[in-house]
N, C-alpha and C positions, 0 to 999 in steps of 0.2 A: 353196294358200295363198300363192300367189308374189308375187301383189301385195302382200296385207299384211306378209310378210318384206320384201319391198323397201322397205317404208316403214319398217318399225321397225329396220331395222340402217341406213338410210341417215347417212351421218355428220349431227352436230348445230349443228357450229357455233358453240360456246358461245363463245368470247373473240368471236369475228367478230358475233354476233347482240348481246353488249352494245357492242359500238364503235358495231355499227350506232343501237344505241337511244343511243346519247348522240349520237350524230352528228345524230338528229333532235332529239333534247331543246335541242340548240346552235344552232337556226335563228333564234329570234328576237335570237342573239349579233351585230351586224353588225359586229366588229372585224376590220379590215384587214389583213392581211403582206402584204407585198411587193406594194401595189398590186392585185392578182389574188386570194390566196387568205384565205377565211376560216374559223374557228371548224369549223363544217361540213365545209367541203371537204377540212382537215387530218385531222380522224377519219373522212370519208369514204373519204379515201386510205389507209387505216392499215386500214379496212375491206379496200378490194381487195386489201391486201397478204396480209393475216391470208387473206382468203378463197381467192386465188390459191395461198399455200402450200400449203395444204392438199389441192392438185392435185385442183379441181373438172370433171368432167364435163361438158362446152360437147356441146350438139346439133351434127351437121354442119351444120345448117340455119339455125340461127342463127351459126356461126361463118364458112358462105358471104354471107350478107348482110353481118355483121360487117366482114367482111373487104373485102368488094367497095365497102361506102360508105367505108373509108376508104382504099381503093387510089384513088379517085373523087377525096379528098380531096388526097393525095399528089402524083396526077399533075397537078391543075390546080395546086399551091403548086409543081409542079416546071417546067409549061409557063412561066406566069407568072415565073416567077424567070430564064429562060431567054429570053423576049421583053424583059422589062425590066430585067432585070442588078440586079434588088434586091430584099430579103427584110426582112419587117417581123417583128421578133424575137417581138415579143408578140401575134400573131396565131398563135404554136405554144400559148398557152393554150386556144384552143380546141377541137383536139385531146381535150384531158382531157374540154372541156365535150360537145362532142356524144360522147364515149365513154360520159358517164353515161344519155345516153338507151337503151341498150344494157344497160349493167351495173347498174342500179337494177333493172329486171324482175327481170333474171338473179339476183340475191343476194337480191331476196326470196321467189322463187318457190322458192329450194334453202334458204335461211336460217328461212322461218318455216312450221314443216312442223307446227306443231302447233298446237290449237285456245289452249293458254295464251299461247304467245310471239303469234299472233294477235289476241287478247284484249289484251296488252300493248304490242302496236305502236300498235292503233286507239285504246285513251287515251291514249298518247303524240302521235299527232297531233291527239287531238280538246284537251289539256290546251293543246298549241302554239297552234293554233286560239284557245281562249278569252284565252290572254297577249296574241297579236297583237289581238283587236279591241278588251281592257281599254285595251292602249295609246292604242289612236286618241286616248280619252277621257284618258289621264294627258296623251300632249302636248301637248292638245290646252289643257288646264287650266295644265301647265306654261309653256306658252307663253306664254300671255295673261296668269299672273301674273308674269310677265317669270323666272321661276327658269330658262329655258333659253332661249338664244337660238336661232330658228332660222326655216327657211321656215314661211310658214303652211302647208303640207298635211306630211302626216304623213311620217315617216320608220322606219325599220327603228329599233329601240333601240340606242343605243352609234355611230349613224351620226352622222357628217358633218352636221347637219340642217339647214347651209346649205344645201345641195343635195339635194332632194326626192328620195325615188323612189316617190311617189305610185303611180304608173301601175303598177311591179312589184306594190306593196302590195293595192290594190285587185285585181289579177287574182288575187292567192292569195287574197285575202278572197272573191272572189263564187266560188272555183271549190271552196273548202273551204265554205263558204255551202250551196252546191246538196248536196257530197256528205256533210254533216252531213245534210239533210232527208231524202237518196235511203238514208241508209246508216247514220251513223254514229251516229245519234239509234235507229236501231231494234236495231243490235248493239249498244249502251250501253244497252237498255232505259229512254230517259228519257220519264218522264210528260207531259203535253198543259202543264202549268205549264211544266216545267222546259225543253219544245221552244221555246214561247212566247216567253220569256223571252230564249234564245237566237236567234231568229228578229229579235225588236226590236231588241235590241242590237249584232246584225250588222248588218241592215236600214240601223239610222240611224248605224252605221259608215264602210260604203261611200260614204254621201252626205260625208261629213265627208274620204273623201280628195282630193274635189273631182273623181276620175278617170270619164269617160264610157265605160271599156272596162268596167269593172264593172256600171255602172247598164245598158249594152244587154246584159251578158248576162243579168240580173236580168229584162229584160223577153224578152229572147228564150227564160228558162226560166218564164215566167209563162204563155208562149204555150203552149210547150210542156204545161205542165200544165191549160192550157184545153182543148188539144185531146185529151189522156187522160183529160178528164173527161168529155169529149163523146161520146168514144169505148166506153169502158164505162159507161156510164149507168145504176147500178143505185139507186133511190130512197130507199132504206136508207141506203146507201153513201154516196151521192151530195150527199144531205142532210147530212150529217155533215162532210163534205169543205168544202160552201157555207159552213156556221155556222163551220168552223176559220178556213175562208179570211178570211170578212168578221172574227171577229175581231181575227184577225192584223194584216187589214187598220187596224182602226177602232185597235187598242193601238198601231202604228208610227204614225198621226195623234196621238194623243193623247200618247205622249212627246214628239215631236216638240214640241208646243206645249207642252205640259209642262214639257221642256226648257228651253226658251227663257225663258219667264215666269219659269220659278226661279230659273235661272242672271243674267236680268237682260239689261235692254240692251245692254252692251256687247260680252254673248256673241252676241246676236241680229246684231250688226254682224261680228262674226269669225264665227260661222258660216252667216249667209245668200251668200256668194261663194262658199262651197263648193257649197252645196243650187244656185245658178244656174249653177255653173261643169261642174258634171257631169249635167244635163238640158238644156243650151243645146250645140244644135249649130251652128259658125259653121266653113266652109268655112275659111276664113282664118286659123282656128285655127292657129299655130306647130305644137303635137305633128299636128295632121289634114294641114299642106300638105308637114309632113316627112315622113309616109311615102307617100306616092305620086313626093315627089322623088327619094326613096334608090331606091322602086320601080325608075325610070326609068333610074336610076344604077348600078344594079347590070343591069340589062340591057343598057344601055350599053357598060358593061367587060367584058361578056362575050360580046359581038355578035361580036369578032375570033374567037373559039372556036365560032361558030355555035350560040353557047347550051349547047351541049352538056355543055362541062365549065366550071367557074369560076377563079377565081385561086388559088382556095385560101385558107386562114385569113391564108397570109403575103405573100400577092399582092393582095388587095385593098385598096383605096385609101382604104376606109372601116376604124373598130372595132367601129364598130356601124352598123346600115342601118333602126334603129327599126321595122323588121317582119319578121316572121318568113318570110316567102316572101322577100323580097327577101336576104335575108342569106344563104337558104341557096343561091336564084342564084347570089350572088356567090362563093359558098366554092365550087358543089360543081357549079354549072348545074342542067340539066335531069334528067341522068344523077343527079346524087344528088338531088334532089328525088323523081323518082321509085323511086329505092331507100327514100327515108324512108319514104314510098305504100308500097311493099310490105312493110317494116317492119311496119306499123301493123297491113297486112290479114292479116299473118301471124300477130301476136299474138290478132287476133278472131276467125281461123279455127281457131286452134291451141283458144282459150279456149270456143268453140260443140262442135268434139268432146267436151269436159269436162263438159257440161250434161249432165245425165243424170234431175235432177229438178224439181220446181216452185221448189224454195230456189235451186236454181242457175240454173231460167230466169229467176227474178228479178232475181237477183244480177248476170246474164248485161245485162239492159236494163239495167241501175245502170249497168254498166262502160263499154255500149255511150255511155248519154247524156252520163258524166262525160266520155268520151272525145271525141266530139263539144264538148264545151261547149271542153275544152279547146283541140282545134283550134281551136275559131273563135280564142281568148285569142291563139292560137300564130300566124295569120296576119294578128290586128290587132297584136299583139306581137313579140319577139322573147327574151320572159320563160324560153322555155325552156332557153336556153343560162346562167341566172343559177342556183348554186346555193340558193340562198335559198329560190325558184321552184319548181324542178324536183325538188329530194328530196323536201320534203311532199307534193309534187302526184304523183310518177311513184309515190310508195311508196306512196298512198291507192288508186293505179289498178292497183297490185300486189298489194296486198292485199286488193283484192275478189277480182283473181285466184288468189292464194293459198286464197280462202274456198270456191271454186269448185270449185279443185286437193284441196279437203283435203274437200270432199262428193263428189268422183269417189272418193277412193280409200276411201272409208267407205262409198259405197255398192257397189264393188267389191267389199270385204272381205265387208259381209256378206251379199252376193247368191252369193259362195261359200261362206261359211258354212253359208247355207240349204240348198244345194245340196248340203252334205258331210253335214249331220245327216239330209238327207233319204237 
């Protein structure tokens, strides 16, 4: 019975598992301190601290990767400071930011060991989920009837909404999108109405933040689900699948005009540039010719180092590089690029030994495609260094692995069970 002892006396976590749950319940909060930290980030950090005390157990294996991306990190903020006799104070925030790519797995994989705190994390983020895409629709209304002044595409709540952050917005919406269809719609048990419903009002969400990184992964997971239809092809099944699809399809038409016609012309004038602004691809596009320039740029600054190692968060010349490859050139080169790469393959090799049955090979593809979908988000973006971004998104891709972790050790338990009655 060693396994199951090791599970039931493993510590619980209780202060640290509710910081965690308000530290996601606070994401759709976008109130600023100090320029760098918000809402989020402050109980996130209250997180690691409570969790740290509690002198948690680190793999060697993760603590050698750990350690070596950010000695990576260290030495190019140390060459660069030593070529160029200067340190840009507020690229030490990013430190914190790429630490959470790391310690987000780690605290929910030791923090949510049981099927209830499970249960409570995934309505936690399916509840965040339905706040954020209500919003599109309140600013969207507040706007136009002049009650809040701001950019036309949508903003985080309590932001700035002079200044957009569309692009953030839309990547959490189509990547919470996909893992509500793949995941979180079938562990919340919600009915073909209640999927429905949620399906539309995402759907004609995304088009409303006017962002095109949304709308292709939208069509890159449509692809995706053409070709796993084609692939199992069973006519029972398959039939069923068709009639969901075309409905789905024929109900996002029909709000859509629906919409419009109800709302009135002058909605049809504020939101037709969104519907053209994120299905029109134009080369010359400002955010499309910015990142291939930062691309060029962060290769650039890091050509004296032979690519190898980068500036560091406090040597490069940029704060941001508007894509997620290129930034992390510039922080970390080749050498942490490829540690994040074997990051990623460690967590899906680690998570493939833990499959042991059908619930978990399934579970297993969920994680595999969320994970994929993200990357692409992660190399058109650079979303994943924003906490806003990255807790809902790293804790959703946690949490399947937790679901995983928590049908290995149950079907562990009682495969020795059997074994001891027998």
């Amino acid at each position: 019975m060693t396994i199951g002892k090791q599970h039931f006396i493993s510590k619980s976590y209780p202060f640290t598992f509710f910081l965690f749950c308000m530290s996601l319940l606070s994401v759709p909060i976008n109130i600023e301190f100090l320029n760098i930290l918000r809402i989020p980030d402050i109980l996130f950090i209250l997180v690691v601290t409570t969790f740290a005390a509690s002198n948690p157990k680190i793999k060697t294996s993760q603590g050698l990767i750990y350690s070596a991306y950010f000695g990576i990190l260290l030495f190019s903020s140390l060459t660069s400071m030593v070529h160029n006799n200067s340190i840009r104070f507020s690229g030490v925030a990013f430190y914190y930011k790429y630490s959470l790519l790391f310690i987000i797995p780690l605290i929910v994989s030791e923090v949510v060991k049981n099927r209830r705190r499970l249960t409570r994390v995934v309505k936690i983020l399916y509840y965040v989920y339905i706040v954020l895409v209500i919003w599109v629709y309140v600013y969207n209304l507040l706007r136009i009837n002049s009650l809040i002044v701001g950019n036309p595409r949508v903003s985080f709540p309590f932001s700035y909404y002079n200044v957009s952050d569309a692009h953030l917005y839309s990547s959490y919406l189509v990547f919470t999108f996909v893992a509500y269809l793949e995941y979180l719609r079938k562990f919340l048990n919600h009915r073909v109405l209640h999927s429905t419903f949620i399906f539309v009002v995402s759907v004609y969400a995304l088009f409303l933040t006017g962002s095109k990184s949304g709308i292709l992964i939208l069509l890159i997971y449509s692809t995706i689900i053409t070709i796993r239809f084609a692939k199992s092809f069973r006519f029972a099944k398959s039939l069923g699948i068709i009639k969901m699809s075309n409905l789905l399809k024929i109900s996002v038409v029909l709000i859509f005009i629906g919409t419009i016609i109800t709302l009135g012309n002058d909605y049809h004038k504020e939101v037709l540039p969104f519907y053209e602004r994120a299905t029109t691809i134009n080369i010359d596009d400002a955010s499309i010719r910015s990142r291939y320039l930062y691309f060029f740029k962060a290769l650039e600054e890091i050509m004296p180092n032979l690519l190898l190692i980068g500036n560091g968060p406090t040597g490069s010349s940029q704060m941001w590089y508007d894509g997620g490859i290129s930034i992390l050139l510039a922080h970390g080169g080749l050498l942490g690029l490829f540690l994040i790469t074997i990051y990623i393959l460690f967590l899906i090799l680690k998570l493939r030994g833990m499959v042991n049955t059908v619930a978990s090979s399934d579970l297993y593809k969920v994680f595999t495609l969320l994970l994929f979908i993200y990357i692409l988000l992660s190399i058109i973006t650079e979303h994943y260094l924003i906490t806003r971004n990255l807790l809902p998104v790293a804790t959703l891709l946690s949490v399947i692995y937790a679901n995983i972790k928590l049908n290995y050790i149950e079907s562990s338990v009682n495969a020795i069970r059997v074994l001891h009655d027998k």
